[in-house]
KEKE-3310 file (N, C-alpha, C; in steps of 0.2 Angstrom, whole numbers, plus 5000, padded with zeros to 4 digits):
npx = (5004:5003:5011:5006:4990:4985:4983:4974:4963:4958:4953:4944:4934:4929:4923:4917:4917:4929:4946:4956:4972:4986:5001:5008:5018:5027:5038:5042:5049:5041:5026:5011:4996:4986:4984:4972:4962:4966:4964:4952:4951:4956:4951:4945:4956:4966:4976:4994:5006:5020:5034:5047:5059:5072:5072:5073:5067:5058:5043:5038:5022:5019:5011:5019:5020:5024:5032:5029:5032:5043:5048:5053:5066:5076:5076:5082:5091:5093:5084:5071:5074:5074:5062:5053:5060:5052:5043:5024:5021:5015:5012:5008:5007:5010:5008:5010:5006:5014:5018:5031:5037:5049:5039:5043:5048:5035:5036:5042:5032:5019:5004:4998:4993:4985:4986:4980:4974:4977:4978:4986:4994:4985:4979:4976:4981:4984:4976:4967:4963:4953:4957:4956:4955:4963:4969:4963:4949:4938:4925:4908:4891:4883:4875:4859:4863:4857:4856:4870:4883:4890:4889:4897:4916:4934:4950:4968:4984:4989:4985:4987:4976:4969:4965:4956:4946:4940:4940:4927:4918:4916:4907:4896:4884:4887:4896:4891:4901:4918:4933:4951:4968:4983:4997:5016:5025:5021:5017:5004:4999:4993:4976:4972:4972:4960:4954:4950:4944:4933:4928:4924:4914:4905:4901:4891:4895:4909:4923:4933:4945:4960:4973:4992:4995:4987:4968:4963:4961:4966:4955:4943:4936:4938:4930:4919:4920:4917:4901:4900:4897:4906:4915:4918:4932:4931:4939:4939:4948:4947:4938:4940:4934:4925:4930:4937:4926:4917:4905:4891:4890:4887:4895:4896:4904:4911:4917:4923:4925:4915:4904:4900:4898:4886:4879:4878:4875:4860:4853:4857:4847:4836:4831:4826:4829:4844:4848:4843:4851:4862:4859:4857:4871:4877:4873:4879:4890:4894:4891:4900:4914:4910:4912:4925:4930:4927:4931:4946:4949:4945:4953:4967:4966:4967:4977:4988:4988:4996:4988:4990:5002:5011:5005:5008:5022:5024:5016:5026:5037:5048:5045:5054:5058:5062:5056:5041:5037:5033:5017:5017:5017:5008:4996:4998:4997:4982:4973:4975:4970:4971:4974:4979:4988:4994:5000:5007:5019:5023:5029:5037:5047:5049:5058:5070:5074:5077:5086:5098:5101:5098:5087:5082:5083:5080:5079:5062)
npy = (4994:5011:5025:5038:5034:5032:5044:5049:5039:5044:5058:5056:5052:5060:5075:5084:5093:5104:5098:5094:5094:5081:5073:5058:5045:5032:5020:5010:4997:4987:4980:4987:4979:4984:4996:5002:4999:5010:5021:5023:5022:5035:5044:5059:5067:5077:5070:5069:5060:5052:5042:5033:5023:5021:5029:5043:5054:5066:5076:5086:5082:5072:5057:5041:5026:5010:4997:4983:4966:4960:4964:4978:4981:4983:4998:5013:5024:5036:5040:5039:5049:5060:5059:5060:5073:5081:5082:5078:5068:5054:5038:5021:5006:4991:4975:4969:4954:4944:4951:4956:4968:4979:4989:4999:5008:5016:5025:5037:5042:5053:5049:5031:5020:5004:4986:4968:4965:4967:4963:4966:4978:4990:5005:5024:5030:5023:5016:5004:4995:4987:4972:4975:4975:4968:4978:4985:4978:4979:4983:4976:4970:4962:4944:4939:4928:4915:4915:4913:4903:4895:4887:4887:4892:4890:4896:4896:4895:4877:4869:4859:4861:4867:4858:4849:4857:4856:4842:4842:4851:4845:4837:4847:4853:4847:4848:4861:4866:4875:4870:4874:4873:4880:4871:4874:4867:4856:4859:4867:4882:4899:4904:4917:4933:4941:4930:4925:4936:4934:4920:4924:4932:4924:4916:4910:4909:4910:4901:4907:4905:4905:4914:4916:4916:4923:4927:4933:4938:4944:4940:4939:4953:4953:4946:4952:4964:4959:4956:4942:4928:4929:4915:4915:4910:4908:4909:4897:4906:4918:4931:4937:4944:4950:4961:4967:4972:4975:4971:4964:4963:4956:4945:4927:4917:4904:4891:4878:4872:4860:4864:4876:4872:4863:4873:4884:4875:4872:4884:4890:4879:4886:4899:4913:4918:4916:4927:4937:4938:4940:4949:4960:4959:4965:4977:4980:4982:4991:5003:4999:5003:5016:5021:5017:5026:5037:5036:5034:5049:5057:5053:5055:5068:5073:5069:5076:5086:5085:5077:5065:5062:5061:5052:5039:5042:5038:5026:5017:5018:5013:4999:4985:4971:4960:4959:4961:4950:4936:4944:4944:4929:4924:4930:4925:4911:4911:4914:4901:4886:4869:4860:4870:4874:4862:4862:4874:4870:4860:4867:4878:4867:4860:4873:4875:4865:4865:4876:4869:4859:4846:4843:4848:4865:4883:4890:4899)
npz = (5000:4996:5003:5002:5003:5015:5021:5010:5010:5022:5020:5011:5020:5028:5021:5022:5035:5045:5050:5064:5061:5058:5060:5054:5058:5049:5055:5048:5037:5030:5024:5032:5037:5044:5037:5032:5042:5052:5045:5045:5062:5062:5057:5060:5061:5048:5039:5037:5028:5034:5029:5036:5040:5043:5056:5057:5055:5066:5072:5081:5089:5083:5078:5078:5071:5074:5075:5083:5081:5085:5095:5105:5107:5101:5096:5092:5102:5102:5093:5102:5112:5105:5102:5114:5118:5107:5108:5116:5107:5100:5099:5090:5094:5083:5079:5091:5096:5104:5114:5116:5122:5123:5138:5145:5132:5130:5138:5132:5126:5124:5122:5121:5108:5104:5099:5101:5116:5132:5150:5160:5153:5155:5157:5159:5150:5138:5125:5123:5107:5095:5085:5071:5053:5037:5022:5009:5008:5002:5006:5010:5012:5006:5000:5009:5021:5022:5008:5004:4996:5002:5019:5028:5031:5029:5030:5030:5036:5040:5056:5072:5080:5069:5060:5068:5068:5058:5053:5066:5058:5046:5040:5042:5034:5022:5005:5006:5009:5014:5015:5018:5020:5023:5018:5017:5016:5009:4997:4997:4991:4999:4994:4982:4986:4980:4978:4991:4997:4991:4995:5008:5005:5000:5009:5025:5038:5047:5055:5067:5074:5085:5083:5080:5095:5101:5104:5095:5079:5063:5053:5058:5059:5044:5040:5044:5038:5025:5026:5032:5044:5059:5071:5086:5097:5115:5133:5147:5156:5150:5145:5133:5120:5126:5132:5124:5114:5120:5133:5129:5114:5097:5092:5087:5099:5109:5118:5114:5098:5094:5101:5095:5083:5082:5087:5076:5067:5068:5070:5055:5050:5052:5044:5042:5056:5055:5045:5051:5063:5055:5050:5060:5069:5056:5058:5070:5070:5060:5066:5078:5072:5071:5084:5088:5080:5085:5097:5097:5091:5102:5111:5103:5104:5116:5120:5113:5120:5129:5141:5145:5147:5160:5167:5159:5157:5171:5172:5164:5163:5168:5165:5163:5153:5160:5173:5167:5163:5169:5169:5159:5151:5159:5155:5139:5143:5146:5134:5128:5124:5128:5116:5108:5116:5114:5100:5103:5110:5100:5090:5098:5100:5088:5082:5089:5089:5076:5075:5087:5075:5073:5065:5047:5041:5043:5059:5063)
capx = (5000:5007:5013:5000:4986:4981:4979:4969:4956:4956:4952:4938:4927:4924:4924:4911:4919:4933:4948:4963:4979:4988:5008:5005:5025:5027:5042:5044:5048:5038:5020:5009:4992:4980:4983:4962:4958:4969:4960:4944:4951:4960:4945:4942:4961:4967:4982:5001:5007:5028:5037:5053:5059:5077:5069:5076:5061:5055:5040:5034:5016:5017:5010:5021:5017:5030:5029:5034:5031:5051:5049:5054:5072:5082:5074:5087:5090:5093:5076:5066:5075:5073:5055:5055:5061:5049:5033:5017:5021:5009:5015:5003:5010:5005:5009:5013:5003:5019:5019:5037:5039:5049:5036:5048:5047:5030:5039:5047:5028:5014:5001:5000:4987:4987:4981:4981:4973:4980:4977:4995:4993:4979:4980:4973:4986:4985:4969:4970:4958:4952:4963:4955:4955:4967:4969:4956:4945:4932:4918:4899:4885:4884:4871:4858:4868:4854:4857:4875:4885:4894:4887:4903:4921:4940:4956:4974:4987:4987:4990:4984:4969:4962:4963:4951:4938:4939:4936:4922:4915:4916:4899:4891:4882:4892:4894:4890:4908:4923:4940:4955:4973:4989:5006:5020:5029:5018:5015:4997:5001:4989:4973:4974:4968:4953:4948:4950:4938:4926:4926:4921:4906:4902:4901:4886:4898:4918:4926:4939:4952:4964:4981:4999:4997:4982:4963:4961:4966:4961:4950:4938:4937:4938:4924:4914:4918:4912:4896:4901:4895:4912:4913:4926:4933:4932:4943:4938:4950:4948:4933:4943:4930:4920:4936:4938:4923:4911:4901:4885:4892:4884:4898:4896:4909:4912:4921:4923:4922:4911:4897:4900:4894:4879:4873:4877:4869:4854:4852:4856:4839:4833:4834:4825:4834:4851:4845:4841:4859:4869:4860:4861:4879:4883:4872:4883:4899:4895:4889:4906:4916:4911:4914:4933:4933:4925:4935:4953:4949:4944:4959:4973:4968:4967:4984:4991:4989:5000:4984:4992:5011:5013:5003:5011:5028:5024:5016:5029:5046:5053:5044:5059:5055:5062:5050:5035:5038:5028:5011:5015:5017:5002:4993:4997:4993:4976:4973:4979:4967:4974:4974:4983:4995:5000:5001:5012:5024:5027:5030:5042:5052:5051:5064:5074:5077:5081:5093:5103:5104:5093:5084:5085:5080:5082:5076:5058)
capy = (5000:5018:5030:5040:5030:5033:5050:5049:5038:5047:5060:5053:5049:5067:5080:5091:5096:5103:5092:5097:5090:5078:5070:5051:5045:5026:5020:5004:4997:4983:4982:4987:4975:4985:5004:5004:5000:5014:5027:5022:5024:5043:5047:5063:5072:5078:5068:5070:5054:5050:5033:5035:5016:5022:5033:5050:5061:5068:5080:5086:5081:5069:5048:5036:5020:5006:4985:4978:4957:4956:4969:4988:4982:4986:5007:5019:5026:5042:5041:5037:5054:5064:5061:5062:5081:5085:5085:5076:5061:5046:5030:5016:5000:4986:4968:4964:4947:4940:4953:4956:4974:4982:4994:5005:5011:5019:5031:5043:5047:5056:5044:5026:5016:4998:4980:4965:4968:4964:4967:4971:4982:4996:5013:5028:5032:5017:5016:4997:4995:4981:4971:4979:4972:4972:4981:4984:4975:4981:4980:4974:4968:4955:4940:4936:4924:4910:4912:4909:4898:4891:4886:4889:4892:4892:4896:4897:4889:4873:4867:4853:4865:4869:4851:4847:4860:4854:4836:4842:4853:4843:4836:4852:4856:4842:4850:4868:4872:4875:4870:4875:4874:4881:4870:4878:4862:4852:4864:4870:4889:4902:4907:4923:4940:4940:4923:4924:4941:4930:4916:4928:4933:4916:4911:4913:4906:4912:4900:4912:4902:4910:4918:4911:4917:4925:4923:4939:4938:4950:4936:4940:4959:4953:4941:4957:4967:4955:4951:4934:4929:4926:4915:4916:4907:4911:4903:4899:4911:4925:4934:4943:4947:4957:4964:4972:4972:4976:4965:4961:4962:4950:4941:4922:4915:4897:4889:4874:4871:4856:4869:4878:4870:4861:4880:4887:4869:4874:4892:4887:4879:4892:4904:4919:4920:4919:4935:4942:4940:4943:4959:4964:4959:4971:4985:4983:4982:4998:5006:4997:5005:5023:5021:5016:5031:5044:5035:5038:5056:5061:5051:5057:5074:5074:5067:5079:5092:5080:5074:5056:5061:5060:5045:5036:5036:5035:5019:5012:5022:5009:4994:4984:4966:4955:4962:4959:4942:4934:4946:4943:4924:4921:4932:4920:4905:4911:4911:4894:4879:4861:4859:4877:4873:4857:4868:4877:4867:4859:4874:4879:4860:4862:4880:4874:4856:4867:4880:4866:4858:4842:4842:4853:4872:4888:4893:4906)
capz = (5000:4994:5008:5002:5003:5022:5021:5005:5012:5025:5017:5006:5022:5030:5018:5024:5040:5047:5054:5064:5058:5062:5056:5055:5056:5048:5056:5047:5032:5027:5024:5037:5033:5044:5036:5031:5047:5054:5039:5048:5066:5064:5052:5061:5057:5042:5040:5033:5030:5032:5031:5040:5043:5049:5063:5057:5056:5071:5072:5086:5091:5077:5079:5077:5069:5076:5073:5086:5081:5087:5101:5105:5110:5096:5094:5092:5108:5098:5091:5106:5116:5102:5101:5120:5120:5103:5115:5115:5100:5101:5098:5089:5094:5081:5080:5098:5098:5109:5121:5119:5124:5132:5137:5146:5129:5130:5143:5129:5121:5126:5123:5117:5106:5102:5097:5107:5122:5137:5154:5163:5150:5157:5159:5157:5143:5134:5123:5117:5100:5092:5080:5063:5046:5031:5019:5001:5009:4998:5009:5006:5016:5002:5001:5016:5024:5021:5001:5002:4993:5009:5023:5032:5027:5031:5023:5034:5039:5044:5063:5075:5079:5062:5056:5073:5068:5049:5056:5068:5056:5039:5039:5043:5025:5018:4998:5004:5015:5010:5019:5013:5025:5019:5020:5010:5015:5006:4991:4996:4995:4999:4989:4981:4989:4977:4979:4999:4998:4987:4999:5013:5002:4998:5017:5030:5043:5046:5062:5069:5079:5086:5078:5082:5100:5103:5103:5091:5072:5057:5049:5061:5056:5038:5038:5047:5030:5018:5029:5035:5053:5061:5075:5088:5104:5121:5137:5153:5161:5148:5142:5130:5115:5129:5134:5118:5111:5124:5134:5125:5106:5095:5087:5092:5104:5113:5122:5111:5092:5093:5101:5092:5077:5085:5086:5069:5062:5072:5066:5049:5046:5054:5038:5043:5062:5053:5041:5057:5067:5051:5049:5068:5068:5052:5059:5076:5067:5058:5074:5081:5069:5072:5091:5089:5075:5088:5103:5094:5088:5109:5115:5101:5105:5122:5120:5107:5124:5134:5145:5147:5148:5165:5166:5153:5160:5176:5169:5160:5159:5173:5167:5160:5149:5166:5178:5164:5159:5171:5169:5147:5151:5162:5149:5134:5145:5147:5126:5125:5127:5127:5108:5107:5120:5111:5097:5103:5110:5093:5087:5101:5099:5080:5082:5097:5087:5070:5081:5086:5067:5073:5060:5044:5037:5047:5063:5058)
cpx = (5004:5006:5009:4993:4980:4977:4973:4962:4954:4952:4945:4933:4925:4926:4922:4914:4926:4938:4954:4967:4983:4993:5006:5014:5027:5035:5045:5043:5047:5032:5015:5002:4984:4979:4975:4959:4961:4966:4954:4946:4952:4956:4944:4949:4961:4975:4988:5006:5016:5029:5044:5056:5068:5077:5073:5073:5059:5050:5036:5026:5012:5015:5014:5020:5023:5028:5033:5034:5037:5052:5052:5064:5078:5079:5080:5087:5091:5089:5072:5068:5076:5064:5051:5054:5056:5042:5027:5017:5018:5015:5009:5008:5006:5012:5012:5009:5006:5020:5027:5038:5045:5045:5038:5050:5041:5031:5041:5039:5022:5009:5002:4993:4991:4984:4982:4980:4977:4981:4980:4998:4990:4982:4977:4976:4988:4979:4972:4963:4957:4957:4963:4956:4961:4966:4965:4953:4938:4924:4909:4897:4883:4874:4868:4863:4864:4855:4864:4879:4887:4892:4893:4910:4927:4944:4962:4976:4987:4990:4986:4975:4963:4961:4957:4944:4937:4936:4930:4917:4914:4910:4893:4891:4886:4890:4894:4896:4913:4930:4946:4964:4978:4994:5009:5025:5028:5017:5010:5001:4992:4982:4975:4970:4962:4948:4947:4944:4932:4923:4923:4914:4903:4897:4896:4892:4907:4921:4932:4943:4956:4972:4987:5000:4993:4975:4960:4964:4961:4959:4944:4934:4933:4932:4917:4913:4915:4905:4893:4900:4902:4911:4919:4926:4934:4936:4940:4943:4950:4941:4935:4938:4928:4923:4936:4932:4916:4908:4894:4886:4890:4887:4896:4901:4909:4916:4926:4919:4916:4903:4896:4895:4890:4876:4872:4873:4863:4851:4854:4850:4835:4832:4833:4828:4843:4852:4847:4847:4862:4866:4862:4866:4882:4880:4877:4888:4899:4894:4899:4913:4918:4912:4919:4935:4930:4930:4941:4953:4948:4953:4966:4973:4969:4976:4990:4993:4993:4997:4987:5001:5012:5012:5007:5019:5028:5021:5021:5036:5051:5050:5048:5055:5053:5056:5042:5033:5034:5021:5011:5013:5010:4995:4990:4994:4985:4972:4974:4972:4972:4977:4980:4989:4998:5004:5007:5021:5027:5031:5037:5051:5055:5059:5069:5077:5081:5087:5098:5104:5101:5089:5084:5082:5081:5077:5069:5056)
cpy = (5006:5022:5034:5040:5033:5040:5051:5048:5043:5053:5061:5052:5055:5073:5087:5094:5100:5100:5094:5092:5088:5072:5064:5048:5038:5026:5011:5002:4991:4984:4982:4985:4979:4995:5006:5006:5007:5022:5028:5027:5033:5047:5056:5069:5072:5078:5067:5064:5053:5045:5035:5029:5017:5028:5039:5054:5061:5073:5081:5086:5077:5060:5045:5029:5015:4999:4983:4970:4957:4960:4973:4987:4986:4994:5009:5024:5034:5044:5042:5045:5061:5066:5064:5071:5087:5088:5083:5072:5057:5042:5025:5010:4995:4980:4965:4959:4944:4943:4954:4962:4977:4988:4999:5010:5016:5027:5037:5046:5049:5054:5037:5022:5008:4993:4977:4968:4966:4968:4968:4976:4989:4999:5018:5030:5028:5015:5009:4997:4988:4980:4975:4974:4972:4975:4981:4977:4975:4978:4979:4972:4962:4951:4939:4929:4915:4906:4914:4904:4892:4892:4889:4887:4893:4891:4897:4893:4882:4870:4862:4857:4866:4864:4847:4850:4857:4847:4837:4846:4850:4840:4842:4853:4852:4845:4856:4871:4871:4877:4870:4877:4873:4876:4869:4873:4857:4855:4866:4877:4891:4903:4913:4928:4938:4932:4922:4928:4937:4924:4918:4930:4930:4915:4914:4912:4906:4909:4904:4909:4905:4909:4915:4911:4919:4925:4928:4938:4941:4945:4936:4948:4958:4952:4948:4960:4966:4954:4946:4937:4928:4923:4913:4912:4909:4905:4905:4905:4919:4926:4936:4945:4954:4961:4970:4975:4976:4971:4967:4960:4956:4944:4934:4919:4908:4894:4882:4871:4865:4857:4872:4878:4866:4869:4883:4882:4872:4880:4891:4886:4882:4898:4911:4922:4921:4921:4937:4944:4939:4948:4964:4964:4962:4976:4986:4984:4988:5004:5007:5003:5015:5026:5022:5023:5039:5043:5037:5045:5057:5061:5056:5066:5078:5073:5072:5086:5089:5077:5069:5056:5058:5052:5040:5036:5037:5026:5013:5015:5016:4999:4988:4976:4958:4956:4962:4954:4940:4939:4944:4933:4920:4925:4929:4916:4908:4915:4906:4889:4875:4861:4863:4874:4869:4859:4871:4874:4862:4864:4876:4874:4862:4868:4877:4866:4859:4873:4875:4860:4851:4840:4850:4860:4877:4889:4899:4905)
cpz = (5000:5002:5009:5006:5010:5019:5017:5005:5017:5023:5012:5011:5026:5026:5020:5030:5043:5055:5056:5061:5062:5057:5057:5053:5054:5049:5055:5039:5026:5027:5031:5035:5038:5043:5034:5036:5053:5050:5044:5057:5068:5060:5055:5062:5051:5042:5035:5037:5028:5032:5031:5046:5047:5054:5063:5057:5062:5072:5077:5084:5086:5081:5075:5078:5070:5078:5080:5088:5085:5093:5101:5106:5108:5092:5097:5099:5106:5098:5098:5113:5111:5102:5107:5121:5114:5107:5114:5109:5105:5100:5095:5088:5088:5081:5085:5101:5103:5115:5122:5122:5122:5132:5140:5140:5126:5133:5140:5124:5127:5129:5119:5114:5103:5102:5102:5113:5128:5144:5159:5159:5151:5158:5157:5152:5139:5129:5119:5112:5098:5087:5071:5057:5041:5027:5011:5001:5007:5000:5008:5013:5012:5002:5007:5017:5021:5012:4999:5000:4998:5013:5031:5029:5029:5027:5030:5036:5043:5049:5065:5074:5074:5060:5062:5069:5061:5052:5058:5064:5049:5037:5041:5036:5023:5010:5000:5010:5012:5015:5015:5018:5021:5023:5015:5010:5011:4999:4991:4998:4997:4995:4989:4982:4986:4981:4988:5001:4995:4994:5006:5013:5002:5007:5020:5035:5040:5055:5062:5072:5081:5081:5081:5087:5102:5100:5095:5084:5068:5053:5053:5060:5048:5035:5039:5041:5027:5021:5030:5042:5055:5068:5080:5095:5109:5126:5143:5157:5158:5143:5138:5126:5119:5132:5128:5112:5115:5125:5130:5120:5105:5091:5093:5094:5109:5115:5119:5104:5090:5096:5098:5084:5077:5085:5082:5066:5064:5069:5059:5046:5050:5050:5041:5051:5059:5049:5047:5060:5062:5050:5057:5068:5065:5055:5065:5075:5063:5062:5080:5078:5070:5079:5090:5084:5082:5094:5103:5095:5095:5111:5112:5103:5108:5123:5117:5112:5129:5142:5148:5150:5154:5169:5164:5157:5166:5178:5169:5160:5162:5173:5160:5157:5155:5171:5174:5162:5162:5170:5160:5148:5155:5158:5142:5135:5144:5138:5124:5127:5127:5121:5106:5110:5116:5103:5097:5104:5105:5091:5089:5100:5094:5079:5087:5093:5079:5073:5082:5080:5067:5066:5056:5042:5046:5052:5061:5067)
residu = (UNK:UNK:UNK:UNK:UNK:UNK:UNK:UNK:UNK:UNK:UNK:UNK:UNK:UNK:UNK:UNK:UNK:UNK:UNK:UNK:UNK:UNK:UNK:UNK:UNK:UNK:UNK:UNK:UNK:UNK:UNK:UNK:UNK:UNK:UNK:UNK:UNK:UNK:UNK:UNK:UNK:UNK:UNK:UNK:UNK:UNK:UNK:UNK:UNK:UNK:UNK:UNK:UNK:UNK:UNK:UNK:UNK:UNK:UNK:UNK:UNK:UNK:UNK:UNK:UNK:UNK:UNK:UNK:UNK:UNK:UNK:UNK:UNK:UNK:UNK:UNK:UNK:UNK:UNK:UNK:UNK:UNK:UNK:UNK:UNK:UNK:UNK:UNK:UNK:UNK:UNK:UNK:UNK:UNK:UNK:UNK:UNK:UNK:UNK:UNK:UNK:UNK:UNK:UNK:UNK:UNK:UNK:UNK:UNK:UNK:UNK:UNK:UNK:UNK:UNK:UNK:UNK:UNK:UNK:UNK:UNK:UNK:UNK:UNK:UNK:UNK:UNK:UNK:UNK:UNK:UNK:UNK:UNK:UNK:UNK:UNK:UNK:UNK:UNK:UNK:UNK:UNK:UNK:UNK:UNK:UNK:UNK:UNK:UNK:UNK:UNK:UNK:UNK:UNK:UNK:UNK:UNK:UNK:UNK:UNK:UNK:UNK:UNK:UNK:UNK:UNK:UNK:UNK:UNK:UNK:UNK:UNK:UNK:UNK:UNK:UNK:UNK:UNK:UNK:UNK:UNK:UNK:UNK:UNK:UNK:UNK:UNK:UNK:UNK:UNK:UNK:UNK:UNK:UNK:UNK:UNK:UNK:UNK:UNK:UNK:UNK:UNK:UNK:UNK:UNK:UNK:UNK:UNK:UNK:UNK:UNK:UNK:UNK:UNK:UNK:UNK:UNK:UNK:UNK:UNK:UNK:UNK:UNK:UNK:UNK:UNK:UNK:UNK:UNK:UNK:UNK:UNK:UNK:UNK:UNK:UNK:UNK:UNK:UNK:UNK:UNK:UNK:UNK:UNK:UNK:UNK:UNK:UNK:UNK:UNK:UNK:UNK:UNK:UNK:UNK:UNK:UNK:UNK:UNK:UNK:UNK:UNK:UNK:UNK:UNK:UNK:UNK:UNK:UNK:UNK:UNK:UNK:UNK:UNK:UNK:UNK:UNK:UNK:UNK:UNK:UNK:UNK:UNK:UNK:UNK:UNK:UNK:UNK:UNK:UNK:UNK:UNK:UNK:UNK:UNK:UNK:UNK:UNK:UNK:UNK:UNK:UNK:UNK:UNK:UNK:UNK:UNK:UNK:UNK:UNK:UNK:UNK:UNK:UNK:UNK:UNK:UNK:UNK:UNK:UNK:UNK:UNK:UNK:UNK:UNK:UNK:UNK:UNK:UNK:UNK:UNK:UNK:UNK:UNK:UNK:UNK:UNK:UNK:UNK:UNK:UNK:UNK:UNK:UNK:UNK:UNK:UNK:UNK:UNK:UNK:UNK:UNK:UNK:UNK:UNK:UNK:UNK:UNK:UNK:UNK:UNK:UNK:UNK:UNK)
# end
C-alpha cells in the first residue's frame, strides 16, 4: 500500500467538515496490513502521511506508527530521546501478539494506542483497540447469509487445531463448505487476495480460531467486512472478545468448536433467524466501527495536549521486559486451550530442534 494511501482515504470519508491536523510517522519498512483500518480509526484528522523506517524524522506532536512482532528492544536510543524532547508524540503499537515489549518504551511518548489487548497492559494512557481488518477489503454487506454459497468456510494455515475444527466441522452442509489449510511444505500455497475476499462473500459462517498466539486475528474483522457471521473462541480464564469488544456484542463466541457447530447447524435451518443475526451483527459492526473512530479522535487529542504524559511514564518508563515476563506469560497461557497449547509446543520444539541443526532448514 502507497505512503500516500492513508491520508487519501482518510480523506475521502469526512469532507464536509473541518479536521485538525495531524503527522502520522510510519516507522517501518515493510507492509503494514491494517493501514484501512487505521483510515477508519484517525478518520476525524486531516492527516500528513511519512514513512521513516530508519527513525530519522521527528516532528513534534506527530503519531508514530512502530511494529513491534520482534519487540521495541532494538529502537534507536537516539530516536526514542529525540521524540521524548519534541513533546506530545503518540506511539501506535502494532503487531505485539507476543507481548514482547519492552514497554519501558512507552515512557518517551505522550500517549500510546494499540492492538492485542491485554490486561497488565491498562491505563489511562493506553487506549487498546480492536485488531482491525486488512487492507482493500472492499467491503459489502453482500448476500443474506441463508442464500450463500457456503454454509461455512476456512482458509489458513494449517496446525493441529484447524485440522480438529475441519474434522468436527466437515459434515456440517456436507457440499455447501469449504476448507481450505495452507502448508507451503507440502506445496498448498495460499489462495489469492481476490479469491480469499470471494470466499468471505460466499460464506454465511467464518470460524475464527485464534492467531499464532492470541485469541484475536484480522480474519475476524475481515469476515465482518464481507458480511460473513464470524465465530470466535472464548477461554475459561479469559473473556477477551467482551474485553475488547464490549460485553453484550453480537459476534458468536464458545468455548469449544464442537458447540460451536451444533449451534450454527441449528440456526442454519433456521433461515429467517440467521438474516436476522447477520444483519444485527453488520448494523453493530457499523455502529462498532464509528465508536473506535470517535474514541481515537477524543483520546489522540486529548493526547496531542499532553493529557496522558505523566501518566504514561509514570506507567511504563521503569517497566523493563524482566519484571513483565511473568504478567505477558500468564497472559498467553490464558489464550491457549489444550489443543493450542500442544500447538504450541510443537512449534516451540520444531525451532529449538532446528537452532541446534537436529533436523533441517532455518530457525523462523
Amino acid at each position: 500500500m502507497g505512503v500516500t494511501q492513508l491520508a487519501s482515504m482518510n480523506e475521502a470519508e469526512a469532507q464536509d467538515r473541518p479536521r485538525p491536523k495531524l503527522d502520522v510517522v510510519i516507522c517501518h519498512d515493510g507492509p503494514i496490513w491494517e493501514l484501512d483500518w487505521y483510515a477508519n480509526a484517525l478518520g476525524d484528522f486531516e492527516l500528513t502521511v511519512h514513512r521513516s523506517p530508519d527513525f530519522s524524522l521527528v516532528i513534534p506532536g506527530a503519531l508514530y506508527m512502530l511494529h513491534g512482532s520482534l519487540g521495541f528492544a532494538k529502537l534507536p536510543k537516539e530516536f526514542l530521546a529525540r521524540v521524548k524532547a519534541a513533546g506530545n508524540c503518540g506511539v501506535i503499537h502494532l503487531g505485539d501478539e507476543f507481548f514482547r515489549g519492552p514497554y519501558s518504551i512507552y515512557g518517551n511518548f505522550a500517549y500510546a494506542i494499540r492492538t492485542h489487548f491485554a490486561e497488565f497492559l491498562q491505563s489511562p494512557a493506553v487506549l487498546q483497540i480492536p485488531l482491525g481488518y486488512s487492507n482493500n477489503m472492499q467491503p459489502t454487506r453482500g448476500l443474506p447469509a441463508s442464500l450463500r454459497k457456503y454454509a461455512w468456510a476456512f482458509t489458513g494455515a494449517k496446525g493441529p487445531a484447524r485440522v480438529k475444527i475441519g474434522k468436527q466441522w466437515e459434515s456440517f452442509a456436507a457440499g455447501r463448505n469449504f476448507l481450505y489449510l495452507v502448508d507451503l511444505r507440502e506445496g498448498v500455497s495460499h489462495l489469492s487476495r481476490q479469491q480469499f475476499l470471494d470466499l468471505l462473500t460466499d460464506s454465511a459462517f467464518v470460524p475464527c480460531p485464534m492467531g499464532n498466539a492470541h485469541l484475536e486475528s484480522l480474519r475476524i474483522y475481515e469476515a465482518l467486512e464481507r458480511g460473513a457471521i464470524p465465530i470466535v473462541s472464548t477461554r475459561k480464564r479469559l473473556a477477551y472478545f467482551d474485553k475488547v469488544l464490549g460485553a453484550g456484542h453480537p459476534i458468536p463466541q464458545f468455548g469449544d468448536w464442537a458447540t460451536a457447530r451444533a449451534w450454527a447447524e441449528d440456526i442454519y435451518s433456521r433461515p429467517a433467524d440467521l438474516d436476522r443475526l447477520q444483519a444485527d451483527i453488520q448494523d453493530w459492526w457499523a455502529a462498532k466501527k464509528a465508536e473506535v473512530r470517535q474514541t481515537v479522535g477524543a483520546f489522540v487529542t486529548a493526547g496531542m495536549t499532553g493529557a496522558f504524559r505523566a501518566t504514561l511514564e509514570r506507567d511504563f518508563a521503569h517497566r523493563s521486559s524482566l519484571l513483565t515476563q511473568p504478567a505477558r506469560l500468564w497472559e498467553l497461557y490464558r489464550h491457549h486451550d489444550a489443543s493450542a497449547m500442544r500447538g504450541r509446543v510443537q512449534i516451540t520444539s520444531r525451532k529449538i530442534a532446528k537452532q541446534l541443526g537436529v533436523i533441517g532448514g532455518a530457525a523462523k
